[in-house]
C-alpha positions in Angstrom: -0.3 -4.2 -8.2 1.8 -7.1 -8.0 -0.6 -10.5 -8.1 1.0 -13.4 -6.8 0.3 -17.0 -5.1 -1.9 -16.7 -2.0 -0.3 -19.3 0.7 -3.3 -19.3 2.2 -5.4 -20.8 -0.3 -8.4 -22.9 0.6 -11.5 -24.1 -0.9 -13.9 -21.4 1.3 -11.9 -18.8 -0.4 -14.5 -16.7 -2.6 -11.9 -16.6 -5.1 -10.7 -20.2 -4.8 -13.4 -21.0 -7.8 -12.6 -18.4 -9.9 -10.2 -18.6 -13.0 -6.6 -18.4 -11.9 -5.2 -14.7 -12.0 -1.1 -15.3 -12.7 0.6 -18.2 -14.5 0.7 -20.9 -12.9 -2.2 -20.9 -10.7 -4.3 -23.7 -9.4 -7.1 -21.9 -8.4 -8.6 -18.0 -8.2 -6.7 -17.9 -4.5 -4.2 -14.7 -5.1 -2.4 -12.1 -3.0 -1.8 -8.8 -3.9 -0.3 -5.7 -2.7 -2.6 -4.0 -0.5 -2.1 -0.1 0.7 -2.0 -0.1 4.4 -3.8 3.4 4.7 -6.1 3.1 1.7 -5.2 5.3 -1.6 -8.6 7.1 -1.2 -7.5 8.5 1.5 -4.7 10.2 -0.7 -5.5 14.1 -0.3 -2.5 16.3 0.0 1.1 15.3 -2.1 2.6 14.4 1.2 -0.4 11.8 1.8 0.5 10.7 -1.6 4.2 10.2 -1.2 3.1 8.2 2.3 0.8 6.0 1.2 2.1 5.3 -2.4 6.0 4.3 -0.3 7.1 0.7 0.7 6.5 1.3 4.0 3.1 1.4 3.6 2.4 -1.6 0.9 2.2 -5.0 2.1 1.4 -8.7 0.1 -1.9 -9.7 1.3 -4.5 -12.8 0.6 -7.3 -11.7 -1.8 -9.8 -12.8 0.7 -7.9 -11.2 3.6 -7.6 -8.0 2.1 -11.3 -7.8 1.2 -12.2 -8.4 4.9 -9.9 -5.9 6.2 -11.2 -3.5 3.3 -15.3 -4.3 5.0 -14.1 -3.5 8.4 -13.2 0.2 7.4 -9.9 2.2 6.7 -7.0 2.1 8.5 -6.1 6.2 9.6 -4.1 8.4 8.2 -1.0 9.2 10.7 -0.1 12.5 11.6 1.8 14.9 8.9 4.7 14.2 11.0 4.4 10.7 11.4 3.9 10.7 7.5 6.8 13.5 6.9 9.1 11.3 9.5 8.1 8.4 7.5 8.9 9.7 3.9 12.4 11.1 4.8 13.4 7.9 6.6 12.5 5.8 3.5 14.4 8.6 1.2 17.4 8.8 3.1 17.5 4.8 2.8 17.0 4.6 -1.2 13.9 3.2 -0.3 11.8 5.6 -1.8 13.1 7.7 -4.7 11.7 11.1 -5.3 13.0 14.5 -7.5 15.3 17.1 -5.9 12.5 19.2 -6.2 9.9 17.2 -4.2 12.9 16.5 -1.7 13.3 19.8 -1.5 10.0 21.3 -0.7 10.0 18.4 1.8 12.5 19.5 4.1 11.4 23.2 3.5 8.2 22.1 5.3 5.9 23.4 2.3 4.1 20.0 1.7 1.1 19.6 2.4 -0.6 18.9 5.7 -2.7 15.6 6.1 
């Protein structure tokens, strides 16, 4: 998890009282990276390589992230989607993963969601 300055900060934040969470900090405000598709929802090793990827992460307010967290989880995509997903962001250097993995990948013998 990477903490870092929330640029939304303000005084009805429920973390704006607490004590700071980086160097630096004014306040308890804080943004962190927050899983798109929840890691819960992590079941097979191809949901694992798709949700644990960049494409997938974002920065997000503390207080924003705990909202969308109440309202409920965001889906898992189709195998696919995800499969489509993971090559893309191999193929880029944007996700790095063993021959092995790579391998069982494009043999099709990951996983379903």
């Amino acid at each position: 998890m990477t903490i870092g300055e929330c640029l939304v900060s303000h005084t009805e934040c429920p973390w704006f009282n607490r004590p700071p969470k980086y160097k630096g900090a004014e306040n308890g405000c804080f943004s962190d990276t927050d899983h798109i598709v929840p890691q819960r929802l992590a079941q097979t090793a191809l949901s694992k390589l798709y949700i644990h990827s960049p494409e997938n992460k974002q920065q997000l307010c503390r207080e924003a992230h705990d909202d969308k967290t109440a309202e409920g989880d965001e889906p898992l995509p189709e195998r696919e989607t995800m499969l489509s997903s993971v090559l893309g962001q191999i193929a880029t250097g944007e996700l790095a993963v063993s021959r092995d993995i790579k391998r069982r990948l494009l043999k099709g013998k990951y996983g379903a969601a």
